[in-house]
N, C-alpha and C positions, 0 to 999 in steps of 0.2 A: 727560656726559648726566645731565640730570636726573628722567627718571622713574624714578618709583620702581617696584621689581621687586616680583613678585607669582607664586608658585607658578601654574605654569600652569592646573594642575587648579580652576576655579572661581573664578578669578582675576579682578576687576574688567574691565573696561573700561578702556584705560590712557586715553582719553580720556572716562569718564565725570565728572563732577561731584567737582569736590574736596572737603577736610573741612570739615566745617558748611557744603556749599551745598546746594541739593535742583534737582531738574531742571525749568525750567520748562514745564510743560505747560498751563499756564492762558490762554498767550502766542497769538495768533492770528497766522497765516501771516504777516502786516505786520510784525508784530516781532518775532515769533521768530527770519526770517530762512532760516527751513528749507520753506518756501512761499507762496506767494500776494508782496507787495507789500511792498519794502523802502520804509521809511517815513521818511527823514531831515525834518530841519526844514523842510527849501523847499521838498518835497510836502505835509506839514501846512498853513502858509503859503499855498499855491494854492488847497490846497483849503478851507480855511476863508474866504478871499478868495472863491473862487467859490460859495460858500454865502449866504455876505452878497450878492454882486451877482444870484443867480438867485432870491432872498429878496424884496430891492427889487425887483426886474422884475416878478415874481410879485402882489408886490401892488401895484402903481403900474400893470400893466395888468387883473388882475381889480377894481379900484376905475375901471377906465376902461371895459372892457366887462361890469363888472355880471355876473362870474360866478357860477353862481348855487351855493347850500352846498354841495354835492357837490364838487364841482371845487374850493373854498375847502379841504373836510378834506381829501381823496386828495391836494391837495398839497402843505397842512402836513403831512402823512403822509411822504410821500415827503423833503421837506426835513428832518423830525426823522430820520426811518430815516439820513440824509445827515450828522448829526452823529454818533448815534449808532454810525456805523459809524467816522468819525473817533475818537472818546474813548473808546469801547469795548478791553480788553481779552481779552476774552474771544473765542475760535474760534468759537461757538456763535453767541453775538452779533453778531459781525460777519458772519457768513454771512447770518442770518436777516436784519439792515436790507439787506444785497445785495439779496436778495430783495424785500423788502416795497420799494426805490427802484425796482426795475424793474418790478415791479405798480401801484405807485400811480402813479410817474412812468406809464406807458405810458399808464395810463386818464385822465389830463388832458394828453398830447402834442397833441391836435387843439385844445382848448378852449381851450390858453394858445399855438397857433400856434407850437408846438414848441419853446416854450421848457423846457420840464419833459423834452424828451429828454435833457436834460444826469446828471440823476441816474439816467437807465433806461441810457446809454451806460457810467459810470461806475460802475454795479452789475455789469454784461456785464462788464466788464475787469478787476473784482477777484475774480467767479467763474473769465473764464478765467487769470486767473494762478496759483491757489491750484493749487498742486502738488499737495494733499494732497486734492481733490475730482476727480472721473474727465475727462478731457479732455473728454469732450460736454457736460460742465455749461451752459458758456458758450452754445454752440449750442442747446441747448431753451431756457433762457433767451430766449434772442434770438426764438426761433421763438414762445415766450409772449407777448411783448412787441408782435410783430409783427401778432398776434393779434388781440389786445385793441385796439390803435392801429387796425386793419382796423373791426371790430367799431363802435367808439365811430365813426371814421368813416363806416361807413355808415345808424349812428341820427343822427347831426348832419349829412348828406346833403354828404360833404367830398368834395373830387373825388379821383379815383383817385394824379394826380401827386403829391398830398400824400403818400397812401398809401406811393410809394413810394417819392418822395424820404426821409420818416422812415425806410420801412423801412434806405434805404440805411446811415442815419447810424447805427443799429443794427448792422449788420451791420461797420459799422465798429469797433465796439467790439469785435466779435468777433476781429475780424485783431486789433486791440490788443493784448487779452487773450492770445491766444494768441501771438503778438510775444514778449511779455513770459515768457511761458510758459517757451520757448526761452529767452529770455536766464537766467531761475531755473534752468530744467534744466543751463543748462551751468556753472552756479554752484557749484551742488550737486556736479555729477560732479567737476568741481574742488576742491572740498571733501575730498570722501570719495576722490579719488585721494591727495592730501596725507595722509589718514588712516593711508589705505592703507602708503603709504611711508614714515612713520614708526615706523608699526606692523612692518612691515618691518625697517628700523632698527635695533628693540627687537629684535626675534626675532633679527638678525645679531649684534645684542652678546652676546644672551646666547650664542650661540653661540660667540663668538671665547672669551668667557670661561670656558666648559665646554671648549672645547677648551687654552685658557690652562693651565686647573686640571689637564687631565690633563696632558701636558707637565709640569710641577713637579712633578705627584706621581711620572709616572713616573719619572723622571727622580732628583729630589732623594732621595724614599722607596727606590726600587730602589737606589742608589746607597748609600744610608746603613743598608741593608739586608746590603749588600757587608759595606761597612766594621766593622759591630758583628759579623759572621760573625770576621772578620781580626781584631777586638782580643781576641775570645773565644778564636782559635786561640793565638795570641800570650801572651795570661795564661796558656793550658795548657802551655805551652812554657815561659812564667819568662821570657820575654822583656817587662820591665816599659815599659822606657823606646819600645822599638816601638809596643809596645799604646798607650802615650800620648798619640806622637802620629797613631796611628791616632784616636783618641777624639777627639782636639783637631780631626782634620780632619772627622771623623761632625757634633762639633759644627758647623762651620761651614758642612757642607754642608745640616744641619737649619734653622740661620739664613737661607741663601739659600733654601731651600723654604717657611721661612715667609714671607721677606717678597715673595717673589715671588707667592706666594696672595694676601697681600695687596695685592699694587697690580694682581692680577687683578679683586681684586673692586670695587677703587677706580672702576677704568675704569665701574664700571658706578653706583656709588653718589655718586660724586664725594665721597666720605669725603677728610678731608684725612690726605697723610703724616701717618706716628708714626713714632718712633723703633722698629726693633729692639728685642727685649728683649733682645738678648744683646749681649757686650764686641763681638763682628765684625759689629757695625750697619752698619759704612761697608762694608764687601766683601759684605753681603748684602744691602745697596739697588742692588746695581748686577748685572745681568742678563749673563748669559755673553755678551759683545760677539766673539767670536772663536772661529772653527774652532776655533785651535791650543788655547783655554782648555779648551774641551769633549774636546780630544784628551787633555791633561795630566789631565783629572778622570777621564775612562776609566780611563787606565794607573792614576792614585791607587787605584782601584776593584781592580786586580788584574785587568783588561783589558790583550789585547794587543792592539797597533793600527798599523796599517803608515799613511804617510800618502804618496801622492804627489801630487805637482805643489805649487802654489800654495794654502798652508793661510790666504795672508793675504786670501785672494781680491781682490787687487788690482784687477780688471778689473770689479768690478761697484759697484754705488753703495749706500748705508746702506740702502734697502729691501732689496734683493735679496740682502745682505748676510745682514742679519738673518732672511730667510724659510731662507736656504741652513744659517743657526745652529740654526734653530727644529728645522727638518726631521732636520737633521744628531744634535741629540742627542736626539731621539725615534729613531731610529733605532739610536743605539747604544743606547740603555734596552733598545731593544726587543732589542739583542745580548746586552745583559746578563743580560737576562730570560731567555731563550729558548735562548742558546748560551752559557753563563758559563765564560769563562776561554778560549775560540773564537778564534781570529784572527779580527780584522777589518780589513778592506782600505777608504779613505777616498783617492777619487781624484778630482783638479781639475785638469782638462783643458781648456785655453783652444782652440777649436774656430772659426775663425774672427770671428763678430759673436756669439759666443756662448761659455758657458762652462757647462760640464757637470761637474756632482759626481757621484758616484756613491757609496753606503755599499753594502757588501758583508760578509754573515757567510756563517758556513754553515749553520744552520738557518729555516726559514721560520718565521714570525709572523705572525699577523694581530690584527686588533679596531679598536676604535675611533682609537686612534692612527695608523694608514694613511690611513682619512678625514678627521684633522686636517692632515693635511700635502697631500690636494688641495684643502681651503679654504682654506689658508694660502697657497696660489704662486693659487689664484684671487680671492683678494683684492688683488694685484698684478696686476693689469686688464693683462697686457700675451702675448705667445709664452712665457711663462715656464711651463715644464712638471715634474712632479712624477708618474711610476711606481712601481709595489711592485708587486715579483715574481720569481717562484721561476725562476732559470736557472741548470742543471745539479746544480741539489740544495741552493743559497746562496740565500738572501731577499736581494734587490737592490733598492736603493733608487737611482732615477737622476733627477737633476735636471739639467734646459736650462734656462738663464737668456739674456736678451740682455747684452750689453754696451753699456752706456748709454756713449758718447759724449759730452764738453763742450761 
């Protein structure tokens, strides 16, 4: 994973704007992308093409019926609004030429025999698409437009079918608009679902790796906590050479606690390995793979530990393996911690399509560690179950696995 982490408290946006960018807000719904009209090249192309042909019509029929100045400006009016809403940048600007095509266009619709509906239709359909303007925009627009064409119609004595054949082709642009509307809207939730989920993502890493870190610390820290107790008693004893390599194992169980921190935080930084800093590099890049490892480092500890059934868990496969490893020596930490020097009982019980562990001490425990071990068998998405709890005065730890099948 490559985002970068950020203290939760006041923490970025993990999708805001990277370093040296700024957010564009100058950008209007066409090109931002986050409202109104996706703008690709062969929309430009149309619509500069249909600029030019409603241009030439425009004047090759007012040079044929002699329209008189009014109707010459309101539809250079409208056709400049009609560029300017193409080359425009700016939110502001391009709403306001919307407006001014569908005012000026409306008021020469009768004059030019409807050819100037083209920029009053195409004003309607980039107000109703703009996400970011209230859904009725489109609608009063239209109803302005409808207006006005009424209006001019009845000072130039035009008959009513006009009236409402334009109104119709208006109201077309409204379904348009709003067409399109829907197709942004589900763009958008699309978008910001994806957000969502990777944001998500984020929150689950950082989890796995908070729960990572405690596991090692409980774990390697309690452990080595043991061990420098045992070289202490050991030196007071004059027993030198025990003490030694008591110290020698403290050491190396320090080494797997560090480098095991570290490829927790790896997971999340994509920091490349590094060597250990210590002589036991190669045995502390490598993570307890095995019940029986975790059983052997207890007793090391001055833990007593009964183990029955199957320690190699033969019957399940390298997931479930590993979750049954994870669970298993958080559990005995938490024996260590809790009941030190206690029997503990470790049993693996093949149960027909299923295999059941069980850790067993005699004092209860709680804290954060119980919570890492039901995200840990729920991140194996399958019947694989994980309890903690106190029967008949022992904290029991019981785990159901399936047995995956080839």
């Amino acid at each position: 994973m490559t985002q970068p982490l950020h203290p939760v408290p006041g923490e970025p946006a993990p999708f805001a704007p990277g370093p040296g960018e700024r957010a564009r807000t100058d950008l209007p719904p066409a090109h931002t992308g986050e409202g109104g009209l996706s703008r690709p090249g062969l929309s430009r192309a149309l619509n500069a093409l249909g600029i030019v042909v409603v241009a030439f019509w425009f004047a090759r029929n007012g040079l044929a019926l002699h329209h008189p100045a009014w109707v010459w400006v309101l539809g250079a009016v409208a056709l400049a609004a009609w560029v300017v809403r193409e080359t425009s940048r700016s939110t502001r600007v391009v709403r306001s030429a919307a407006a001014v095509m569908i005012l000026a266009g409306a008021a020469v619709v009768v004059p030019t025999e409807s050819l100037m509906i083209v920029p009053v239709i195409l004003g309607i359909v980039l107000l109703g698409t703009d996400l970011r303007l209230p859904v009725w925009t489109a609608t009063v627009a239209a109803v302005v437009a409808i207006v006005v064409i009424a209006v001019v119609a009845t000072v130039m004595h035009t008959s009513v079918q006009f009236v409402l054949g334009t109104g119709g082709g208006v109201l077309l642009g409204v379904l348009i608009g709003f067409s399109r509307r829907q197709f942004r809207l589900t763009e958008e939730q699309a978008r910001r679902s994806e957000r969502e989920e990777q944001r998500a993502e984020l929150l689950a890493s950082r989890a796995r790796a908070a729960r990572d870190v405690h596991d090692v610390l409980a774990h390697s820290l309690g452990g080595l906590v043991l061990q420098l107790d045992a070289v202490e008693a050991l030196l007071e004893a004059g027993r030198v050479d025990e003490a030694t390599t008591r110290a020698a194992e403290a050491r190396t169980l320090a080494a797997e606690g560090l480098s095991e921190a570290r490829r927790a935080v790896r997971t999340l930084r994509d920091d490349p390995p590094t060597p250990a800093d210590v002589a036991d590099a190669g045995r502390a890049s490598r993570p307890a793979a095995a019940l029986a490892a975790l059983v052997d480092a207890h007793r090391s500890f001055g833990g007593e530990v009964t183990v029955r059934g199957d320690e190699a868990l033969a019957d399940l496969d390298a997931a479930h393996r590993d979750a049954v490893v994870a669970v298993s020596r958080e559990a005995l930490s938490n024996a260590r911690r809790h009941a030190p020097g206690r029997p503990v009982v470790v049993s693996v019980v093949r149960d027909g399509s299923a295999v059941r562990v069980t850790v067993t001490n005699p004092l209860a425990s709680d804290g954060r560690g119980v919570v890492g071990m039901r995200e840990r068998f729920a991140e194996l998405h399958d019947t694989s179950t994980v309890d903690a709890s106190v029967v008949d005065g022992s904290f029991v730890v019981s785990m159901s696995l399936p047995v995956v099948t080839p």
